[in-house]
Structures are given as C-alpha cells and as structure tokens.
N, C-alpha and C positions, 0 to 999 in steps of 0.2 A: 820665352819667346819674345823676340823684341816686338817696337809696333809699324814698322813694315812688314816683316812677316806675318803678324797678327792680322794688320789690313789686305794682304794678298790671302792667308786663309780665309779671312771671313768672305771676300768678293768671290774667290772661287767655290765658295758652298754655296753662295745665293745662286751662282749661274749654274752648278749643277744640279743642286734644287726645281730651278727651273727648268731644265731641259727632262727631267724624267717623270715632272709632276703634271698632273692636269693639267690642260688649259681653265683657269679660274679664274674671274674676275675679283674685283674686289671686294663684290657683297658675298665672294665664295661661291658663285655662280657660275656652272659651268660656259664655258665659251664657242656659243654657236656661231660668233661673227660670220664664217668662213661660210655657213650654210645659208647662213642670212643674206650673204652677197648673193650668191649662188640662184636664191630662190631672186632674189630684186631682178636679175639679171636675164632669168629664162623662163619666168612664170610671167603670163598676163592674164591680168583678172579680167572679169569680163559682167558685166550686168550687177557693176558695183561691188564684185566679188564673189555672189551666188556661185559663180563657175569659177572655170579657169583652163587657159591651153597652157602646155608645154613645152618648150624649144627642147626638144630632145636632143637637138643638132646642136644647139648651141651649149649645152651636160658635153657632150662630145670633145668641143673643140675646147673646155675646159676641164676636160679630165682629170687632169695634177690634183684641180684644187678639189675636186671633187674625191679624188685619193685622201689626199693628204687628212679632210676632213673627216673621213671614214678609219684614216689610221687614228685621231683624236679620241673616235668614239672607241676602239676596238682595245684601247692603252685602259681606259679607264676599268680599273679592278672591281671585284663585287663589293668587297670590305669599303673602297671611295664610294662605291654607290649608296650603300647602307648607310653612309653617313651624314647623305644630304637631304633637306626637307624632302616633305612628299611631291610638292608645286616642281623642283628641279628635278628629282627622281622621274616626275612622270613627262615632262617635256623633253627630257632625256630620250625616253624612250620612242615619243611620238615623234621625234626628229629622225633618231635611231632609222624606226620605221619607213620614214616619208624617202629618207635616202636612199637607202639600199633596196625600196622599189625602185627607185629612178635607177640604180646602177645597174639592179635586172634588168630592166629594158635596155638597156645601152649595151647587153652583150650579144643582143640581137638585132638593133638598131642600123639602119631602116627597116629592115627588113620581116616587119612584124603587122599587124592590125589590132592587135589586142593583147593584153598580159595572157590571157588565156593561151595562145600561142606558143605560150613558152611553158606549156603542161606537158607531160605526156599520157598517155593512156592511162596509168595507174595510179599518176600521182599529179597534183595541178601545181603551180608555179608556188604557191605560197609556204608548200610542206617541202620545199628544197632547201635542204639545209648548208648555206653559204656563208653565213652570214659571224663575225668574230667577237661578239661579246659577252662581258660580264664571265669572261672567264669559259665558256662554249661556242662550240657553232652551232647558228642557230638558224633557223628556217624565221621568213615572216609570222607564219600562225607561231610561232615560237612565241616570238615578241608581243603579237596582238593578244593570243588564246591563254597566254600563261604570265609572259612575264607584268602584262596590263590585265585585262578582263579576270584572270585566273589569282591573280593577288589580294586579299585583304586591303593590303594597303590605300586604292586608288576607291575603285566601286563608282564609278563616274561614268555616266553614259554617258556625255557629251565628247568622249572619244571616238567614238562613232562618226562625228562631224569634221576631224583632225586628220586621222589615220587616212589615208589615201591608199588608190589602189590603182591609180594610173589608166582610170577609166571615164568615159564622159557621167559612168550615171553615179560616179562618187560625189561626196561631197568634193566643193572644191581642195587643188591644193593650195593652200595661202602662200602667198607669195612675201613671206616672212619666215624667220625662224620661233617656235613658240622658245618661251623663256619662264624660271621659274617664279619670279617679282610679277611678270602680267599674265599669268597663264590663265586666271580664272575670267579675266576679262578678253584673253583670247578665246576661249572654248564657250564664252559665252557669245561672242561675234561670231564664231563659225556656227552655233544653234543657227542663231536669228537668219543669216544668209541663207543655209541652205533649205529651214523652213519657209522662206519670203521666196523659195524660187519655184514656179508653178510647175513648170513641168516636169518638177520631181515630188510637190506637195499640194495639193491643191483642192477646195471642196466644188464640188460638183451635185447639183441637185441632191444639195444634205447627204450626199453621202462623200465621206474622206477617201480621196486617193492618193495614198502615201509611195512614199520609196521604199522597195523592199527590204532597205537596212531595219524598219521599224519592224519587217516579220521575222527576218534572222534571228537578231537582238533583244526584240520585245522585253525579255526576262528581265536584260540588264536597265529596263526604265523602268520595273517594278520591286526592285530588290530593297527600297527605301530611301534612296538619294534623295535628299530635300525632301524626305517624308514622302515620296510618290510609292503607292502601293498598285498604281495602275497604269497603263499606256493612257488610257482617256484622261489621267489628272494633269500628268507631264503635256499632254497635246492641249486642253484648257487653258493651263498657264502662259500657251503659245498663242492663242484666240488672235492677235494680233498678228502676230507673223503667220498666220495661216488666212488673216481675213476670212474669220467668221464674224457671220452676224450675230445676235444678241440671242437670238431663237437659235442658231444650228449651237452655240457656245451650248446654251441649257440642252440641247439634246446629245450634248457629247457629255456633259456632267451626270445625266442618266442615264448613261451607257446604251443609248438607244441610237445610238452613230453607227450606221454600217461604214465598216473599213474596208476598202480594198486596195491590195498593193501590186502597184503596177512595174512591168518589165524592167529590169535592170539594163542599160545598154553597158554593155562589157567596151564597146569602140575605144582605142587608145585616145586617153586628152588629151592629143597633138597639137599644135598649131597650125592653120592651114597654111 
C-alpha cells in the first residue's frame, strides 16, 4: 500500500471511528455538552438554586437537540458503560434520568399540571416503559430503583437530591449537566441547597420538618455511606444547612428529634 492510500485509510477509520463511537471527551468522559446547553437555556434557578422553574416551552421549541441528545444516550452499549468509572457511570445515568422526564412531559405539554397526570389508573408515569437504554426499554423506576439505588455499584443517597421528577416539591433540577470529574462536588451542592431550603427542610419548635423524600428513602441514608448507620447522623452532619442550634444539634445526636415529614407538592416546575 502506497502512502496516499495509506493516509486516506487511516483518515477514513478515524472518521468512522468517530461517527459510531460515543460521544467522549478526552479525559474519556462521556459528552453531556448538548444537555448542558439544554439545561443553561430552559432551567432558572431560583433562591440561589434551592429550587428551580422549567421552560417546558422552550424543551419544545428545541426538540432536535433534545432528540438528538437522547439518541447519544440510547447508542451507548452496556459493555461501554461497564467500562467507565463509577463518578461517569452514575452521572450517566442521573442525566439519563433528568431527560427523559423532561421529554415525558413534553408529550403532554401544555396540557398537563403535574407528572402525575400522565399516570393512569393502574400504573403511574414512572413504571412506563419508554425509555432506550443500556441495551432495554426501560421505565424511569427502571433507571432510579435498579439501574441506581438497586446497584452495588453507587449506594449514594445524595441521588435523591439529583434525580428530578418534574415537580415543585423535588429537589431542584440543576440547571447544569452532572459530569463524572465534578460529580462528588455536584451532589454535594445539590445536599447543601435543597437542605438550606425551608420550606421543604426546616426545624420547627425542636421538632424537624423534612421532605418526604427523607421517609420514602430513609433506608438508603442508613445503609453505611460515609459510615451513617442513621437518618439522625446524615441530618447532624447537615446542623448547618438545616440551621440548628447547638441544643436541637445534641437532641437529634440522641435520637430524641421528632421528625415529621411534610406534604409533597406533585405541582409541575414550570415557569410562570
């Protein structure tokens, strides 16, 4: 083989290399730019990030990229997933997630008040199984209950604070893409906000009024992550983003903290 030929084969493997392999950066990192735009674009934080609205309309009038971004996710093989840290595997997946609840809503769109909405009688919007990856179709509880929470792998409650569900009383949705180089420093900013926001966390005459994500979940802030064998030791370590005082701190370290957890608001995170 001469070295023209030689240089036209090797230029045409790189470009079809390219076109059938991941989107990868160079640290091997997969490539959420696209959602990253996406969220810059139609998400507004609000109260320093605690919350956040929606532009649903504006998911809408950007659909393509919104495709397109979801055809990225749905290419990637289970053998490619298998192969990447746990930090990209799991931001993967919370990305995964945060999208294909927005493209739920967007097949009902305007036309909705809540994800609930788009339940029916026997079965609620989560256990719909629409969704193309890792080799299945997969429902949301697919992604949250098995391919996350249901894993060995992760065992991270601070998902809880990530995973969105297109509701006011979720935590916010970040108006970023998570990645797997800042993911610990992501999921530690989404704790701190949606503990710092009171009227979803807040103490109340020594007694804690939580989000009911803490009574759903409970188990997964006891299973040993950072050595917590309790909801009261994870919520101590928080003393600060909860604003307790020095006395309610030591009465939640003795287990003598009544907790109660208050209404979920299902209301869609719109933008008004």
């Amino acid at each position: 083989m001469n070295k023209s030929r030689l240089l036209i084969f090797t230029l045409l493997s790189f470009v079809l290399t390219g076109l059938f392999s991941s989107p990868l950066s160079a640290a091997n990192e997969f490539d959420h730019s696209q959602w990253n735009t996406l969220l810059k674009q139609h998400v507004l934080p609000l109260n320093g990030g605690q919350a956040s609205q929606v532009d649903y309309q504006g998911f809408v009038d950007d659909k393509a990229s919104l495709d397109a971004y979801l055809k990225t996710l749905e290419n990637v093989s289970q053998s490619e997933f298998d192969d990447w840290s746990k930090d990209n595997q799991l931001a993967f997946l919370i990305n995964a997630y945060n999208a294909w609840t927005v493209d739920l809503i967007l097949t009902e769109w305007p036309d909705l008040d809540s994800i609930k909405d788009l339940g029916r009688f026997f079965s609620s919007p989560w256990s719909k199984s629409f969704i193309p990856l890792l080799g299945k179709t997969r429902s949301l509880d697919d992604i949250e209950h098995n391919l996350i929470r249901g894993s060995d792998r992760y065992q991270d409650p601070r998902i809880h604070f990530a995973v969105n569900c297109a509701s006011i009383g979720c935590p916010a949705l970040r108006n970023e893409a998570y990645k797997g180089q800042s993911l610990d420093t992501q999921l530690n900013e989404q704790t701190q906000l949606f503990l710092q926001d009171r009227s979803r966390n807040r103490i109340n005459d020594n007694q804690l009024e939580l989000s009911s994500i803490f009574k759903w979940y409970r188990e997964d802030f006891e299973k040993g992550w950072q050595g917590y064998s309790s909801l009261e030791q994870f919520l101590a370590d928080h003393a600060t983003d909860l604003s307790l005082s020095p006395e309610a701190l030591q009465i939640l370290k003795d287990k003598d903290m009544t907790i109660r957890f208050l209404d979920y608001d299902w209301a869609l995170n719109r933008t008004l």
